[in-house]
N, C-alpha and C positions, 0 to 999 in steps of 0.2 A: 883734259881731252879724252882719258880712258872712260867714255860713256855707254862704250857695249863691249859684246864678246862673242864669237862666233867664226864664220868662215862662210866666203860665198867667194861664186867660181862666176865669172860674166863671158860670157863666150859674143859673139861678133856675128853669128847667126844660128839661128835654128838649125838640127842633126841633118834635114833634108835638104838645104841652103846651099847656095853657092855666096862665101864671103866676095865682095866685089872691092877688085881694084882700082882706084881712081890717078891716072899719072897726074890730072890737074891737082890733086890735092898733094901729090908725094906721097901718100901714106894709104892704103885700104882704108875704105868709107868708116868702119868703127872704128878705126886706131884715131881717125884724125880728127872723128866728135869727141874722141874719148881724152883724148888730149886737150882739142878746147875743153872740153867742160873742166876739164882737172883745173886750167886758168883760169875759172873762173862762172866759165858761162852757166854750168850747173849750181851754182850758189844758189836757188835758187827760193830761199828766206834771207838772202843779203847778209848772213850771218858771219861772215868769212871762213866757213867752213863748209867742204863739201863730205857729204856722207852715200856712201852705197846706194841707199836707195834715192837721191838726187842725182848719181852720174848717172845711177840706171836710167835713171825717169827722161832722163837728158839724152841720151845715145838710144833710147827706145822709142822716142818721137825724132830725131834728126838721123838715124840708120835709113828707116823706110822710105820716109822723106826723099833721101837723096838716091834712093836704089828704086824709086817708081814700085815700095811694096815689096822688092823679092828681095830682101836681106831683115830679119828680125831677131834681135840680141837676146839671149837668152841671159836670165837670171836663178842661180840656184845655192839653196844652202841654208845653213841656219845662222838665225841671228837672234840676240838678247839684247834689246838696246838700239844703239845707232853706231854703226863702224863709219870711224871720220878715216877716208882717202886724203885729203888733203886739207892743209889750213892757210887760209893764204895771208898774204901780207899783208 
């Protein structure tokens, strides 16, 4: 599973942003794509494993999505490889 090395920091919007809370979801619009994807929905080569740059890829098309454009997740940091978040069942 140790296929890379590095550190990145995923933030829930851009510095000028306002994060938006959603009561229909229970959770702020990022925490609750960020969750789905972690289950799953960002797997997105089916592989059972999710990696950094597919949650990102994941919560950086379904944030704006659901904020009508005015919430965009930022991504930063370096990486060697692919940092797996999660490996599912």
């Amino acid at each position: 599973i140790a296929k890379g090395k590095g550190r990145v920091i995923l933030t829930a919007s851009g510095p000028n942003e306002v994060s938006v809370e959603d009561d229909g979801l229970k959770h702020g619009v990022f925490t609750y794509f960020l969750l789905e994807g972690l289950r799953g929905m960002a797997d997105m080569d089916r592989d059972g494993v999710i990696t950094v740059d597919e949650i990102y890829g994941y919560v950086s098309k379904k944030v704006p999505q659901a904020t009508g454009q005015e919430q965009h997740p930022v991504k930063k940091g370096t990486v060697e490889g692919q940092l797996i978040m999660e490996v599912l069942d």
